[in-house]
Residue, then its C-alpha position, 0 to 999 in steps of 0.5 A: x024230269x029223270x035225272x042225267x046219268x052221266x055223273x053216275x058214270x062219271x063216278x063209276x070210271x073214277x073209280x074204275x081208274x083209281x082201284x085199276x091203276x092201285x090194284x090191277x085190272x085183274x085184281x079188281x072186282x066189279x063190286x069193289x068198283x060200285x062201292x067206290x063210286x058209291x053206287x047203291x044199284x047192283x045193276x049199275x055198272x051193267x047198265x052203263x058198261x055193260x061188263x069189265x071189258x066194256x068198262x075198261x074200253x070206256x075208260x081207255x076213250x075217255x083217257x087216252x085222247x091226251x095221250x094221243x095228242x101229246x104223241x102228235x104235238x111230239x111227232x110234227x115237232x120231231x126232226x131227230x132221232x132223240x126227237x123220234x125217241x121222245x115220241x115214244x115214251x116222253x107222254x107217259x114220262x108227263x103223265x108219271x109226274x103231273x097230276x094224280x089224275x094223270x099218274x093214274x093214267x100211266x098206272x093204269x096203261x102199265x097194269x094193262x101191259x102187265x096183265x097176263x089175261x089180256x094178248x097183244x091183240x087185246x090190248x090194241x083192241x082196247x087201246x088202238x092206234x095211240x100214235x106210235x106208228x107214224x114214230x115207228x116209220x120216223x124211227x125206222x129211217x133214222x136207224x142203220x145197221x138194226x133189222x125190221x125185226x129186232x128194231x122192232x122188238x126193242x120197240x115194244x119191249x123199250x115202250x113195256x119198260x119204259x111204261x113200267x118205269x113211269x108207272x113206279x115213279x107215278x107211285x111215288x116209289x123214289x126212295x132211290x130216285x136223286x133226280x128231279x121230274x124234268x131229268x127223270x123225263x129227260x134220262x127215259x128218253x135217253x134210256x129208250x134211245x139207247x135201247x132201240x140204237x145200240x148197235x146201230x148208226x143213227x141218222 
């Protein structure tokens, strides 16, 4: 009976997660990737993904539906627009202080938005619908005086900062961290809702 390949591709997306979210998405050879995943086979990588792209879009369907579902549980429990806010960066803040999986996660989404060879396009070609649209629309109603324009922006810019900030707590950067995770999560939140309403009435 030929063996499953699965836990050679299970191996493989490890290590694609770990050296991704250290290194780079860039910074990150294919070979570096094999020998991490103790993969003897030259061809190994190609045969299950292909090449870096098809990796990576692999890597992305099997980590992202978590946070897809924290954003839903979020948005059905959003009745304000704090709760709105949270949507938006509260998932990544819990992934910044759970599991060294989940940090990870977080680190590799921050590489993602970070590198420069991958567009806008790219990116939502990778990652898709991650449940940010429908908290755009709540988000929208509950915010006076700031154009479609700008709010827009502040949007896309807050979730690459905010994303950023998780990432380096993932890292274990706290030197100048006197907080604890919950507050941690909590003040993202409040930095993003303060970045998307300055001069603007909330409803």
């Amino acid at each position: 009976m030929p063996r499953s390949p699965e836990p050679a591709r299970r191996q493989i997306l490890d290590a694609a997660l770990r050296l991704f979210a250290r290194n780079g998405i860039s910074g990150t050879s294919l070979r570096e990737i094999r020998l991490a995943a103790k993969q003897g086979n030259a061809g190994a990588l190609h045969y299950h993904f292909g090449d870096k792209e098809g990796l990576l879009r692999a890597l992305l369907e099997r980590e992202l539906p978590l946070l897809v579902e924290r954003r839903k549980t979020l948005l059905v429990e959003a009745a304000d627009v704090r709760s709105v806010a949270a949507v938006f960066v509260l998932p990544f803040a819990q992934l910044a202080t759970g599991t060294e999986h989940e940090r990870d996660v977080v680190q590799l989404l921050s590489q993602l938005h970070d590198d420069v060879s991958f567009s806008v396009e790219d990116i939502t070609g990778l990652i898709g619908d991650t449940g940010t649209r429908d908290a755009y629309v709540l988000l929208r109603e509950r915010v006076a005086g700031v154009s479609d324009e700008v709010l827009g922006e502040r949007v896309r810019v807050g979730i690459n900062s905010f994303l950023h900030a998780a990432a380096i707590w993932a890292r274990g950067e706290r030197r100048v961290h006197q907080v604890s995770d919950e507050v941690f999560c909590s003040n993202l939140v409040d930095m993003f809702l303060g970045a998307v309403t300055v001069g603007g009435l909330d409803r």
